[in-house]
N, C-alpha and C positions, 0 to 999 in steps of 0.2 A: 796217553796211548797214541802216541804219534806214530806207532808202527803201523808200516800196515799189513789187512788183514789177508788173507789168502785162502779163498776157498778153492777144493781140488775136486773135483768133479768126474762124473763116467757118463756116456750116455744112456736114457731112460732111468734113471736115478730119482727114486724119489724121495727119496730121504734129501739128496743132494737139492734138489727145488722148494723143499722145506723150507732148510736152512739157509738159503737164498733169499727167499721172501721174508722170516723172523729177519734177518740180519736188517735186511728194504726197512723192514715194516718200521725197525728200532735206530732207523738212519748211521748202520753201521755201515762205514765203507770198507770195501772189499775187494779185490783183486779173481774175479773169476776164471779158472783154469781145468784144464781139462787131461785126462789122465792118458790122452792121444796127442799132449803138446809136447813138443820135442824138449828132452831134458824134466818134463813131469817123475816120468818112470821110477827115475835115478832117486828125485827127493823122497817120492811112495817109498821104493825100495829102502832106503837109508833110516826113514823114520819105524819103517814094520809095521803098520797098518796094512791089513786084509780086507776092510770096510769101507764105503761111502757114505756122506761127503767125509773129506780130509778139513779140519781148518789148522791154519797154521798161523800164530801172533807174530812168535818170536820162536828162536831154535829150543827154547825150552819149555815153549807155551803149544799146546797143541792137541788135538784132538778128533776120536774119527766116529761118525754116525752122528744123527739129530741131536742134540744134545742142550733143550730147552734154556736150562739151569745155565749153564755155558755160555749160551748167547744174552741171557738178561744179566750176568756177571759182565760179559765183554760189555754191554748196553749202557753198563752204570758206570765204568771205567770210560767209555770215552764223554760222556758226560759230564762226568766230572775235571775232564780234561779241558773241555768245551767251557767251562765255567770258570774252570782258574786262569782259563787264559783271556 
């Protein structure tokens, strides 16, 4: 899992500080972005999510709101990467 991860954010977003912290807590790293950063907009708009947070792996890996399941899936991929290497 050598990509990295991206999460897209709004302000007061709680869902978004959720999944910020799960990510911390499961030493995923992550790319923190905000949906006020120039050129954000574009990617929101192109992928069609209406929700927060955004995470995004890869162009075909991706997902929008809390998504528990999701992060302890991303948790054990990069662990596993951790391990083989």
């Amino acid at each position: 899992m050598s990509k990295s991860v991206t999460v897209i954010g709004k302000p007061a977003c709680r869902d978004c500080v959720a999944t910020e912290s799960a990510m911390r807590l499961r030493k995923i790293p992550f790319i923190k972005k905000s949906i006020t950063d120039e050129g954000v907009l574009d990617l929101v708009t192109r992928l069609g999510y209406k929700s927060f947070p955004i995470v995004v792996v890869s162009d075909d890996h991706h997902w929008a709101g809390f998504n528990q399941s999701k992060i302890l899936e991303l948790a054990a991929a990069f662990k596993e990467e951790a391990v083989a290497a």
